[in-house]
C-alpha positions in Angstrom: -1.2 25.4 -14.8 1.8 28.1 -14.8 2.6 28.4 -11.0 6.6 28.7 -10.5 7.1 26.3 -8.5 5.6 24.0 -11.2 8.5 22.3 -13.2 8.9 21.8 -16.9 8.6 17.7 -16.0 5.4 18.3 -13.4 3.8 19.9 -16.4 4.0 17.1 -18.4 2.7 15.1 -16.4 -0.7 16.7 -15.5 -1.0 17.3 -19.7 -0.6 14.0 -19.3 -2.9 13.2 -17.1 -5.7 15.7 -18.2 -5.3 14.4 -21.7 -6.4 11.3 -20.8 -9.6 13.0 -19.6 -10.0 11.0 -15.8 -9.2 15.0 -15.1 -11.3 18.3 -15.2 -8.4 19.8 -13.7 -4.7 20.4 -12.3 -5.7 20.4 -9.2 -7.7 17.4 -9.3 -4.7 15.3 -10.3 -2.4 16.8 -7.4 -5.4 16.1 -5.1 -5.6 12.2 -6.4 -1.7 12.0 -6.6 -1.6 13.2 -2.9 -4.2 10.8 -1.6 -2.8 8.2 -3.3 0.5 8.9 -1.5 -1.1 9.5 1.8 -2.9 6.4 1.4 0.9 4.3 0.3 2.5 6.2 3.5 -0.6 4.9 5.9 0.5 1.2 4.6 4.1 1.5 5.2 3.8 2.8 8.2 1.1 -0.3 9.1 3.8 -2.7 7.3 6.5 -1.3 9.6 4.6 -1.2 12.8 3.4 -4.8 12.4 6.7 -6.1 11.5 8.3 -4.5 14.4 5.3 -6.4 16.6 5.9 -9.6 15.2 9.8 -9.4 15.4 9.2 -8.2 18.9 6.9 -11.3 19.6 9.6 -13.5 18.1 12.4 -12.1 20.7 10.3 -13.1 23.0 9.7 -16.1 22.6 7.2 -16.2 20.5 7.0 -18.0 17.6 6.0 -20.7 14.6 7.0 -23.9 14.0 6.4 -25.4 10.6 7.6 -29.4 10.1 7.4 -30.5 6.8 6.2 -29.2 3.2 2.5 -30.1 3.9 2.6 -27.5 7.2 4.0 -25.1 5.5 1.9 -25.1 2.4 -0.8 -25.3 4.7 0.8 -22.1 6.7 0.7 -20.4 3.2 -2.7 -21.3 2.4 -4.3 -20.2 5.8 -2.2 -16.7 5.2 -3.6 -16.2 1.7 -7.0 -16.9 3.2 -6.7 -14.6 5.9 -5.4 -11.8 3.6 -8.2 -12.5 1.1 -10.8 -12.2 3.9 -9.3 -8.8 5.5 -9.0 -7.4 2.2 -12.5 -8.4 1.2 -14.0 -7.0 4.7 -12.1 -3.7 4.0 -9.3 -4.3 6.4 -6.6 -4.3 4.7 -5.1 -1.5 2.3 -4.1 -3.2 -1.2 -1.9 -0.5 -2.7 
């Protein structure tokens, strides 16, 4: 690829890339790469947007309490379970 907006450094990278033959072409890699940040961008902004709900729900009011190291590894637990389901069901974006 010889476009002039292409840098010395991009260049590398898709010979880089393409070398390792997961590639037919440049464009293919800039496709992937692009997804790829689309898809990082779409989970930060659902990272953001749920943390602003939950810190929203805790002004008002709303909140957790957790007595004890047993609640709270059980707190911990029940997350990781819930995480492991959604992500399993396709629900949740892993980056």
């Amino acid at each position: 690829m010889s476009h002039a907006f292409v840098s010395p450094e991009l260049n590398d990278l898709l010979r880089e890339r393409l070398a390792r033959g997961s590639y037919e072409s440049d464009e293919e890699v800039l496709l992937a790469g692009l997804k790829a940040l689309n898809d990082l961008e779409a989970t930060e902004r659902e990272f953001r947007e749920q943390f602003q709900r939950r810190r929203d729900s805790l002004r008002d009011g709303a909140g957790i309490v957790i007595e004890g190291d047993d609640a709270l590894g059980k707190f911990f637990d029940d997350l990781d379970a819930e995480v492991d389901r959604e992500t399993a069901e396709g629900q949740r974006a892993i980056p």
